[in-house]
N, C-alpha and C positions, 0 to 999 in steps of 0.2 A: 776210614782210610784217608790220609792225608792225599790232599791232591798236588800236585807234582808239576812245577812251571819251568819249561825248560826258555830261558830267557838271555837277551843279551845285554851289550850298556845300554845307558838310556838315551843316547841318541842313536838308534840303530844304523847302521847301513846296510846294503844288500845281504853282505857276508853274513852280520848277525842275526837278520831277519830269517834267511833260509836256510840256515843252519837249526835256529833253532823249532821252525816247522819240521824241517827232514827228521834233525834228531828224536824230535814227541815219537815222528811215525814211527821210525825204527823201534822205539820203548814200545809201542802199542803191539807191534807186528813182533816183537819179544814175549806179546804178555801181558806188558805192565800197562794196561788200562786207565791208569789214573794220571796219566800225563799228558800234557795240555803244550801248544809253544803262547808264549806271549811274548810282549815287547812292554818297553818304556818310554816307547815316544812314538812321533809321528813317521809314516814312511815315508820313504823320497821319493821324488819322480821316478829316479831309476827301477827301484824294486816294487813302486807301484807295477811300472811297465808288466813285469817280470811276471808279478804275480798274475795278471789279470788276463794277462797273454793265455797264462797256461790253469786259469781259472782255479786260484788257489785263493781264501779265504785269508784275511790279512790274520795275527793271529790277537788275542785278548789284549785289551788295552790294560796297564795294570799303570795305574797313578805313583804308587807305594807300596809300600810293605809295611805300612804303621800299623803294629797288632791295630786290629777290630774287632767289632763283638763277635763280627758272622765267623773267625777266625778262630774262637774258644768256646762259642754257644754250643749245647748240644744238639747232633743233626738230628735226630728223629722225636721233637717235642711231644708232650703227651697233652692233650687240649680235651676239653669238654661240649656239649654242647649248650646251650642254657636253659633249656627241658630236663638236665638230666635232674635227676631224684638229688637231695641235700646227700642221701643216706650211701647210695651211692659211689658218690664223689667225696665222700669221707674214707670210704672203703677203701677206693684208688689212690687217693694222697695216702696214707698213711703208708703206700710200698713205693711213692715215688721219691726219689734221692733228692728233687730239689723242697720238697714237702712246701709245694703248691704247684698249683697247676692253671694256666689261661685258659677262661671261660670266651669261645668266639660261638659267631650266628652262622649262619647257614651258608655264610660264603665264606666260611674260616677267618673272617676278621675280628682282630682283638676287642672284647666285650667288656671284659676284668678279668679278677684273678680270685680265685679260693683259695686261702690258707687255715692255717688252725686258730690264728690268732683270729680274724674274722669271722671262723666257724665258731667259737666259744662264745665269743660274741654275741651274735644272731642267737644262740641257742639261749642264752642267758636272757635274752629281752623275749623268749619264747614263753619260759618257764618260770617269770614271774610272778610269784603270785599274789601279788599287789593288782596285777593287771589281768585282766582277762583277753588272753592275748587272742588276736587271728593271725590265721597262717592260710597264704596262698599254697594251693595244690592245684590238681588233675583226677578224676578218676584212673588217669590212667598210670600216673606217678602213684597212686594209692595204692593198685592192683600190683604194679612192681616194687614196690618197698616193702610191703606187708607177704610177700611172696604169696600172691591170695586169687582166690577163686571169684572172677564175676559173676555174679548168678542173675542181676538187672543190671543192665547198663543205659544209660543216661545219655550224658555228652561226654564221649571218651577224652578228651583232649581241650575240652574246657577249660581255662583257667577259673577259679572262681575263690572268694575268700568266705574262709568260715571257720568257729568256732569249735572247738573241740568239746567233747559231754560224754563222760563214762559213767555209765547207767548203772551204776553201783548201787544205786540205795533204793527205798520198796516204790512200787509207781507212785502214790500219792503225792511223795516228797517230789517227786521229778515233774509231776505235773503241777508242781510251785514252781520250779527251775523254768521248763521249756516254753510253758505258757507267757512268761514274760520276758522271752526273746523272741529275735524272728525265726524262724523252726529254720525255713528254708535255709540260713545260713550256718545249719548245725549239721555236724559231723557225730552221729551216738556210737559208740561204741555198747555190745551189749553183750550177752552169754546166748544162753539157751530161755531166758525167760520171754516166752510169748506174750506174755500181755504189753510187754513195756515194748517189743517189735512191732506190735500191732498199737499202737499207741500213738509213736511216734510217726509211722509209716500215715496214721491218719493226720498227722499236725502237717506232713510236707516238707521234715527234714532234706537235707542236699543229701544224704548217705547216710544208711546203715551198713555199717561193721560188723560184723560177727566173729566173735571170739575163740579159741578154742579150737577150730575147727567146727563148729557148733553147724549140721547143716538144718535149714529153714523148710518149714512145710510147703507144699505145694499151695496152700489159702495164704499162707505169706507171701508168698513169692509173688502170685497172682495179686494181691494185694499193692501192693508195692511197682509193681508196673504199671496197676490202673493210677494209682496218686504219682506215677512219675519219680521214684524214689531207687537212687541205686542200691544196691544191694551189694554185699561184699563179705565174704567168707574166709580169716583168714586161719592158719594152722597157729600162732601167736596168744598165749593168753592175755587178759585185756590191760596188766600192767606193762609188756612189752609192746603190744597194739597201741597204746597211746605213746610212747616213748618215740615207736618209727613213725606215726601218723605226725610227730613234728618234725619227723626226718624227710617228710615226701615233699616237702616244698623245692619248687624248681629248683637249683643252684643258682639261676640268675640272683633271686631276691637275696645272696647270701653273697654278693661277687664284691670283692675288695673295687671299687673303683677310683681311689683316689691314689693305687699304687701305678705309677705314667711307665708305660713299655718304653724300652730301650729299641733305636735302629740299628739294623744289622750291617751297616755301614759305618757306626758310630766309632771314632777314634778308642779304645779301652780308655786312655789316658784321660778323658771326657765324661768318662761316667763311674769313676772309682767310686764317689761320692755320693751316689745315687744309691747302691748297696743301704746306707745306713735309713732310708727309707721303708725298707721291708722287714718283715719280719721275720722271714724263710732265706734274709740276705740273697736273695735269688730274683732276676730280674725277668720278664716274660720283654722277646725281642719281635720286633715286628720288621714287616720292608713296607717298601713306599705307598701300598696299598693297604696298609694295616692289618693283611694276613699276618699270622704269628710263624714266625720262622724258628725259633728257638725257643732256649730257656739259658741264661746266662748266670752261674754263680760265684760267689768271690774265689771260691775254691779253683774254679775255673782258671782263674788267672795264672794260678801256677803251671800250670799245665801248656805245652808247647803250643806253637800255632798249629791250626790241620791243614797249612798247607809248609811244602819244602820247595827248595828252584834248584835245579841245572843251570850252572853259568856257560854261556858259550861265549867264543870269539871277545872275550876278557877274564880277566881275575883278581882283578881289583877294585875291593869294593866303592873306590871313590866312584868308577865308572860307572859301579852298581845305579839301580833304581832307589830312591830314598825308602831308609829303612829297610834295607835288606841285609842288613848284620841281626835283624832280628827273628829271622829264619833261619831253619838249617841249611847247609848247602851237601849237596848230596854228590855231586859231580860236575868238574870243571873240563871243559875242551876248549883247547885255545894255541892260539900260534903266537903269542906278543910275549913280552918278556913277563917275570915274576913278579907280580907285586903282592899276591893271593894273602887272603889272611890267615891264624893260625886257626887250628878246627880243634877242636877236644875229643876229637873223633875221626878215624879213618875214614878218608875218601876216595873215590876215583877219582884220578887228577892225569888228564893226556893233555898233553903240551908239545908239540912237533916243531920245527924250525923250515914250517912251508907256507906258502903264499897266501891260505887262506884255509878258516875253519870249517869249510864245506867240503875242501881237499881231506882234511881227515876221516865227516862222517860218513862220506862217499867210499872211503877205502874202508868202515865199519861196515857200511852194510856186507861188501865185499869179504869180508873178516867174516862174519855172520851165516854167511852163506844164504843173505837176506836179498830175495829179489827186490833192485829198486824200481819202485814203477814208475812210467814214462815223465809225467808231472813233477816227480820227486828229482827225477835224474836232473829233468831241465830245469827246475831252481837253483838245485847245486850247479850245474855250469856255468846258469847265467851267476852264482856267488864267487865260483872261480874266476869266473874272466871280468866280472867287475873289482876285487878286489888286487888282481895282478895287472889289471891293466892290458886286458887279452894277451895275458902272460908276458907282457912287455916290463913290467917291474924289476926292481934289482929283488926282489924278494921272493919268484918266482925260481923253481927247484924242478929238478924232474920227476918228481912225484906228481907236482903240479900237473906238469905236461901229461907226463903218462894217464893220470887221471882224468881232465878233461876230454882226452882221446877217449876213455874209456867210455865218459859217458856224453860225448858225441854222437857214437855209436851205437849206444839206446837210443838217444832221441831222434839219429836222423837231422840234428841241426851242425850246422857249421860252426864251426868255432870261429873263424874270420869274420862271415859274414851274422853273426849273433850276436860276436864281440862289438859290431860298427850299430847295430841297433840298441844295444846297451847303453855305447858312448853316447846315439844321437838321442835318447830317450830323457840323457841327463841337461840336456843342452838349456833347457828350459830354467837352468837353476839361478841363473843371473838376473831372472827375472822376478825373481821372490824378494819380498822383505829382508831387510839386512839383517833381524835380528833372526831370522829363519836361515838365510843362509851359514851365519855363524855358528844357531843351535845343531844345526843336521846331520853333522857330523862331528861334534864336538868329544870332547874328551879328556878328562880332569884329569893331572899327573900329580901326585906326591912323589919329592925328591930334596929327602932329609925334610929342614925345616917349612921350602920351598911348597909352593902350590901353584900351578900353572895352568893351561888350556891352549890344546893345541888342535881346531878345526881345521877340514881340509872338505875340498869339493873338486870335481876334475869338469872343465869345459874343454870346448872344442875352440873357443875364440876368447884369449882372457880381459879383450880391451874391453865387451861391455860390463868387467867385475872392475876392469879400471877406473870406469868414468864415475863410477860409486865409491872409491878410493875414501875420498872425505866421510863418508857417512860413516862408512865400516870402523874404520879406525877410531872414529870419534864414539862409535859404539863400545870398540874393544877398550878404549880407556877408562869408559865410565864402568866398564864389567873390571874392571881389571882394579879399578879404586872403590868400588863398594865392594865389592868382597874380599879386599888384600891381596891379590894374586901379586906372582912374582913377574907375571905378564899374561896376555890372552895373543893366541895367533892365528891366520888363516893362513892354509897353506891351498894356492888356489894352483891346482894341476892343468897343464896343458897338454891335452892330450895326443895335439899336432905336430908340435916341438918339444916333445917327451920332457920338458923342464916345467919348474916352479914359481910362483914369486911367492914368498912370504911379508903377510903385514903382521906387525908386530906392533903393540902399545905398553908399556910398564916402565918396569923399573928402571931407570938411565944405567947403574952398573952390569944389570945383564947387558942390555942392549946395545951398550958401543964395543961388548967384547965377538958381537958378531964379525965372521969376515968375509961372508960372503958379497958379491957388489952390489952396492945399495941401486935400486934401480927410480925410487924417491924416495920421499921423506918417509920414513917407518916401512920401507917395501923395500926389498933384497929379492936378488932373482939369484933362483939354487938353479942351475946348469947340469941339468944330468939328474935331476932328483925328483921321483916320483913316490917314492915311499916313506911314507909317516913314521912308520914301526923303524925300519932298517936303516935308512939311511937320514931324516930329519933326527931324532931322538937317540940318536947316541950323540949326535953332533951337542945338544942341548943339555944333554947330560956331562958332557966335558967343559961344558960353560959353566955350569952349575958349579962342579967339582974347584974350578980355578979363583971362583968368587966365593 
């Protein structure tokens, strides 16, 4: 199931932040479980306030939207342990889709990887017969691969290396063979002939096998525990019993290690090239503790991201988080003008001509017949009354009004007196870094060729954003000429004398076609103007249009 980020631009402000917390709930308390709010940037003092007042959880930090691996991996990897049986984990690969599988240790950290190419391999330097190979095993991998009956057991879980000897031929010959190796590191396979079980079982072999099903007399048996000799009974005849007895060796001694796991954080665009190291094209992904989180194939890549976002409180992707044209977009809510991009696909798209995107999902739950609970109500008001300026804005509507009343009224809070702790909670903003100031509220506009930025912050006292005058503007010029803009601007709110000053840095032909009064060099005071959307932004847009 894809998971679901209901987000806003990436410089949030209050409105976008609790909007897109309220709206997750609302999706959850619908059902939809797989909805998350997140943000793309840091929060403000304001909605820190806001949030913390009423003990709300900021929501997921999301950097990007650049596909990643953990975004195409598959979620439920199929992994090994490195005990398991070779014969085993041949079984299992051969029904799994990426046709290999990561070998991890007892705290699921990535160990290698088994594939086929590796398993042919290993099997082949098994079954030379130039060599007289050893193969590490277990009794207890023996007992499981040979589907077999213990009848002495030894060291269950042992590792130990030895020799494979199928007692094929008459005892005399074999006691040429066994006599001149070391018993104990022999593995016989044998049938029902006594003499050459009791033979062996005297040299101190590591294992007798038995064939066939072939069950062993009570003097063998006894035998064979007094010399310390396991015993093993399987249903297998001895051409198939020697075939699995090279299958029981752990998986570890068989694990690809020279093929490197992929992080599940890792850009895609970073490890296309990695693919042509495998065999199986399929990459084992790990996270920062080297637990295996996935399994990544190139096939993979075709295939959507698993996650989609809700846009609130905008619609255009410039405002977007980076790379979020590479997701689907599933549903848009927003009060600002159109810029939305086109979809290949239907979507819900609400767009209202009111004060703030918390005024809409607040009359959703309402729609819904969705009780809002107490915490939820009060983020949404404090999103209303910060985004209208305790409905003081020219952008403020009676929906606005009627709504805040609404959930005034849940929470028991004043609207007056909540709206003046909102303002004073912001007051601190003059006291930030300038290029924090700028980012906080900022907001990238495409218009036609044009690309601009137009930040805004509200204090209660605009002299101490004054006396930083020089810095700000000498910021916005350098942003304004390393990226081309057609200008960068703050538009800094006075909350006290309901008017604006805007600084402005760019290009000379926009900028001398302003007419509002310059109140210094690159600073114009807007009189009456507190809203970005409504009343700054068409003005800029008729500049625009005349140049």
């Amino acid at each position: 199931m894809k998971k679901v980020y209901v987000i806003g631009h990436k410089n949030p402000d209050t409105d976008s932040i609790v909007s897109a917390i309220a709206y997750a709930e609302l999706k959850r308390s619908l059902g939809e479980n797989n909805v998350f709010p997140a943000r793309g940037g840091k929060v403000n003092l304001q909605t820190e306030y806001i949030l913390n007042r009423f003990n709300i959880p900021h929501p997921e930090f999301l950097s990007d939207l650049i596909p990643k691996v953990k975004n195409h991996m598959s979620e439920e990897p199929v992994t090994l342990p490195l005990d398991t049986p070779l014969w085993d984990a041949m079984q299992i690969l051969t029904t799994n889709k990426f046709r290999m599988i990561p070998l991890v240790d007892d705290n699921s950290r990535y160990v290698s990887t088994i594939h086929f190419n590796i398993f042919a391999e290993n099997i082949l330097m098994k079954i030379d017969p130039q060599k007289n190979s050893i193969i590490s095993t277990s009794e207890a991998n023996l007992v499981k691969t040979l589907r077999a009956q213990h009848v002495v057991e030894k060291d269950l879980d042992e590792i130990f290396r030895a020799q494979i000897v199928v007692a094929a031929s008459e005892i005399d010959t074999l006691r040429e063979y066994i006599d001149v190796m070391p018993a104990e590191n022999a593995i016989v396979i044998v049938g029902d002939r006594i003499d050459i079980q009791q033979y062996v079982i005297e040299k101190g072999v590591r294992a007798l096998i038995v064939s066939a099903g072939r069950m062993v007399s009570r003097e063998i048996k006894e035998f064979a525990a007094e010399r310390n000799v396991a015993v093993i009974i399987t249903p297998f005849n001895s051409a198939s019993t020697s075939w699995l007895v090279l299958h029981s060796v752990p998986v570890k001694t068989a694990g690809d290690i020279t093929l490197v796991p992929v992080d599940a954080d890792e850009y895609i665009k970073n490890i296309k090239e990695r693919f042509a190291d495998s065999p199986s094209r399929s990459l084992p992904v790990v996270g920062e503790d080297m637990k295996v989180k996935g399994v990544i194939s190139q096939s993979d890549l075709m295939k959507e991201p698993n996650v989609a976002v809700i846009l609130v409180d905008h619609n255009e992707l410039s405002q977007g988080i980076e790379g979020i044209e590479n997701v689907r977009i599933l549903e848009i809510i927003d009060h600002h003008r159109l810029g939305n991009p086109p979809t290949t696909y239907p979507i819900t798209f609400i767009n209202k001509p009111v004060g703030s995107t918390s005024t809409i999902i607040a009359n959703m739950y309402r729609d819904y017949k969705i009780p809002v609970k107490k915490e939820i109500a009060s983020i949404l008001l404090g999103g209303i009354l910060s985004d209208t300026l305790i409905l003081r804005s020219a952008t403020t509507t009676d929906i606005d009004r009627d709504t805040a009343e609404f959930l005034s009224n849940i929470t028991d809070l004043s609207i007056d007196e909540f709206g003046r702790e909102i303002v004073a909670a912001s007051s601190l903003i003059s006291s930030k870094p300038v290029d924090e100031i700028i980012n906080m509220d900022m907001k990238r506009y495409n218009e036609g060729v044009h690309t601009f930025t137009v930040s805004q912050v509200e204090v209660n006292d605009p002299d101490e954003i004054m006396e930083r005058a020089e810095s700000i503007l000498s910021h916005m010029a350098a942003l304004a000429e390393q990226k081309s803009y057609l200008f960068c601007s703050l538009l800094v709110t006075d909350l006290n004398r309901f008017s604006s000053y805007l600084f402005i840095k760019g290009k000379d032909d926009f900028i001398k076609k302003i007419e509002y009064p310059k109140f210094a060099d690159n600073i114009y005071l807007l009189k009456d103007v507190l809203s970005r959307k409504k009343q700054l932004m068409p003005y800029i847009s008729d500049i625009i249009k005349r140049i």
